[in-house]
N, C-alpha and C positions, 0 to 999 in steps of 0.2 A: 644613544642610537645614532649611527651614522647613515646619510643617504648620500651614494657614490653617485656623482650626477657630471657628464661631461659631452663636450660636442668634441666628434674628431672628425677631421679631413676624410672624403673616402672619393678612391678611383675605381676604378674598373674600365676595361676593355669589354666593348662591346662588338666588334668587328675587326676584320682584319679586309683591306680590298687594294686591289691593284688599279688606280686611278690617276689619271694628268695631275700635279701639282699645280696648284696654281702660280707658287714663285717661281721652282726652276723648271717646270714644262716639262719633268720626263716623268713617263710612264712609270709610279713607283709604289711599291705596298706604304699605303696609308693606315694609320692606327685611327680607330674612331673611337674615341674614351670619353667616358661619362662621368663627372666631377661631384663634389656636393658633401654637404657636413651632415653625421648622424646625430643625434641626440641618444646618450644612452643614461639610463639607470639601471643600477645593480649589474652590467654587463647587458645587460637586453637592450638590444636595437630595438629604438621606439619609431622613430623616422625620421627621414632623410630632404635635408632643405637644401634652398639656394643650387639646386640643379643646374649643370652647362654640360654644354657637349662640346667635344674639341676632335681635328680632325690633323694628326702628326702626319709630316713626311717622314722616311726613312732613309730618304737619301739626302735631304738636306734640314732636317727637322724645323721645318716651318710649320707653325702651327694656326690653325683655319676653324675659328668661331664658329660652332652650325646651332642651326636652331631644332631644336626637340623634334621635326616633323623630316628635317632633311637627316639629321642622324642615323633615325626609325630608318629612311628610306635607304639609306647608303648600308645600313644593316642588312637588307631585305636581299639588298641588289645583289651582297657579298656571298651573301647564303646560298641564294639561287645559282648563283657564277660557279660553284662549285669549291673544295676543298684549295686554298692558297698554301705554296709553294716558297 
């Protein structure tokens, strides 16, 4: 009997928002992505460790460490703001 047992990388986007850059200061669609490794067996996602959040520029792709509460919020903010362009 075999037991298929492996941890993979996983992203996702969790936002998309029009926000200051902190490096080059222009008003730019920021990516806010959420990082982290699954654990699976047999195919089945068991769960997901070692969580970060990360917040890309798109104009000069500088990438901006958030912590789990300001991510949530920069989500929230993007939602509300309406449908980006």
């Amino acid at each position: 009997m075999f037991l298929f047992i492996g941890v993979f990388p996983r992203d996702r986007e969790i936002a998309v928002a029009h926000i200051r850059c902190d490096h080059c200061h222009e008003v730019a669609v920021q990516h806010i992505v959420e990082g982290g490794s699954r654990l699976w067996v047999f195919f089945i996602p068991l769960f997901t460790f070692g969580r970060r959040y990360v917040m890309i520029c798109a104009n000069c792709g500088w990438a901006t460490e958030l912590s789990r509460d300001a991510a949530l919020r920069a989500a929230d903010l993007a939602a509300r703001s309406g449908p980006s362009a």
